[in-house]
C-alpha positions as CSV (number, residue, x, y, z in Angstrom):
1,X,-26.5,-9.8,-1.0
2,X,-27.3,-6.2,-1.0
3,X,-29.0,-4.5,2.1
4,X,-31.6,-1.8,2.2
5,X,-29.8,1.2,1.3
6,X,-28.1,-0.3,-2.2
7,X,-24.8,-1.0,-0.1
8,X,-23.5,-4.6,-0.3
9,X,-22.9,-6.8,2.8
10,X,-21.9,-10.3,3.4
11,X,-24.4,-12.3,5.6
12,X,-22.7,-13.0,9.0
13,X,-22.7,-16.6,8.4
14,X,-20.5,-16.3,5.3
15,X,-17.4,-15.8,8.1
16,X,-16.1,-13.2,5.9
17,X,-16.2,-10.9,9.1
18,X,-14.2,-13.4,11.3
19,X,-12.0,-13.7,8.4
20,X,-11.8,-9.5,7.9
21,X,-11.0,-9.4,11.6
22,X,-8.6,-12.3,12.1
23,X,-6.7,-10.5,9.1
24,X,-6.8,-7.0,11.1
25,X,-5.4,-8.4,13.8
26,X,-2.5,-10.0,11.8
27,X,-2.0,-5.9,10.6
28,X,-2.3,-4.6,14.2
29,X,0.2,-7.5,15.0
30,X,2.9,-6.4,13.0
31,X,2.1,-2.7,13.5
32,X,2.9,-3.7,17.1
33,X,6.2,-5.2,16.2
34,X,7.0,-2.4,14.3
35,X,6.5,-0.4,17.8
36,X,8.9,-2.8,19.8
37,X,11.7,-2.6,16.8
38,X,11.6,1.4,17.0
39,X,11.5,1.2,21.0
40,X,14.8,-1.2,20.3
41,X,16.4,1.7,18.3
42,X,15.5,4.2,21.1
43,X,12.8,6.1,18.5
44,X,10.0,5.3,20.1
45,X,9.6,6.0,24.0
46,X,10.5,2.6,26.4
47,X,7.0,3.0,28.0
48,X,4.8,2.8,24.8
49,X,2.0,0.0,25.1
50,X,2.7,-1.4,22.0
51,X,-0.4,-3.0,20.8
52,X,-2.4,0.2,21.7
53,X,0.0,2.0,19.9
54,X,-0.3,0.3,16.8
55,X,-4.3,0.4,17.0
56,X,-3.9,4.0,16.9
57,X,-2.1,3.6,13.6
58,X,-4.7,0.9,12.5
59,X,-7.5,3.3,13.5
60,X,-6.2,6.4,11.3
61,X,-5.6,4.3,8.1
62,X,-9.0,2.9,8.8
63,X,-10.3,6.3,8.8
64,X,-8.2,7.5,5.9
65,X,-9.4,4.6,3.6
66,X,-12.9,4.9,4.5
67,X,-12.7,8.9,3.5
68,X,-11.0,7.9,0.3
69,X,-13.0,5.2,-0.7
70,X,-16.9,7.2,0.0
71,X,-15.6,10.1,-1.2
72,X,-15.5,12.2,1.5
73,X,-11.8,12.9,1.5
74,X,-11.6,16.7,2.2
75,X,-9.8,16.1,5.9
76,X,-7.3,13.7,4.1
77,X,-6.5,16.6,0.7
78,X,-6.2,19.3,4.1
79,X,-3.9,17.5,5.7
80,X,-6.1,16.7,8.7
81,X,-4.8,13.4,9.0
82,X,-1.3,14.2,8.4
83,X,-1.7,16.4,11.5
84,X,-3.5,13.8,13.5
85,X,-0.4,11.5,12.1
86,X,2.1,14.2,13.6
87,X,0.5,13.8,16.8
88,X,0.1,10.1,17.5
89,X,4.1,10.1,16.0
90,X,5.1,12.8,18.5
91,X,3.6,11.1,21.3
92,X,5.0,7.6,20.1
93,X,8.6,10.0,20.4
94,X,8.3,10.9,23.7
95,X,7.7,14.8,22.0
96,X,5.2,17.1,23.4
97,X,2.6,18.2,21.3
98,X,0.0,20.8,22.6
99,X,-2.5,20.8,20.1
100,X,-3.1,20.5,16.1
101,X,-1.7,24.0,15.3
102,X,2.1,22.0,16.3
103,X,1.3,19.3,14.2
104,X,0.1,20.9,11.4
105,X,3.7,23.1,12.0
106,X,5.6,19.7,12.0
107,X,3.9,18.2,8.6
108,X,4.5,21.9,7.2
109,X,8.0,21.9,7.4
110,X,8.0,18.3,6.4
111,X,6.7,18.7,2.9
């Protein structure tokens, strides 16, 4: 079915949504896991929520696949997101990050 604008949707009753989200959840699941694993190994800090950690992750990939797909992927070739990505990793680390001007030093000198 497409909508108004030309874009293609799936009618709510279809249960592709429920599906789409049960799925995301799965992802967020084992993003979470990953979070407890690298709280194990001491790389991640002891007092990291987990699941709210790993929706953070969720959320930029989200936001890097939506700029990527529409075409509106000038933050991603900047390396916005990597800098964003520096910061949610730094805080995951226990490392203090003061703004985006560290984060863009750390994915710098990571290249």
């Amino acid at each position: 079915m497409s909508s108004p604008d030309g874009n293609w949707t799936s009618p709510r009753e279809s249960g592709l949504a429920q599906l789409g989200g049960r799925k995301q959840l799965e992802v967020i699941d084992w993003l979470a896991d990953l979070v407890e694993e690298g709280k194990r190994q001491g790389s991640i800090r002891s007092d990291m929520d987990s699941r709210p950690a790993a929706w953070e992750l969720m959320v930029l990939a989200w936001a890097n696949e939506m700029a990527l797909f529409s075409g509106c992927d000038e933050f991603v070739r900047q390396g916005y997101s990597d800098k964003i990505a520096a910061l949610i990793l730094d805080d995951m680390a226990g490392i203090p990050s003061q703004d985006l001007s560290r984060a863009e030093h750390n994915v710098s000198s990571s290249r």
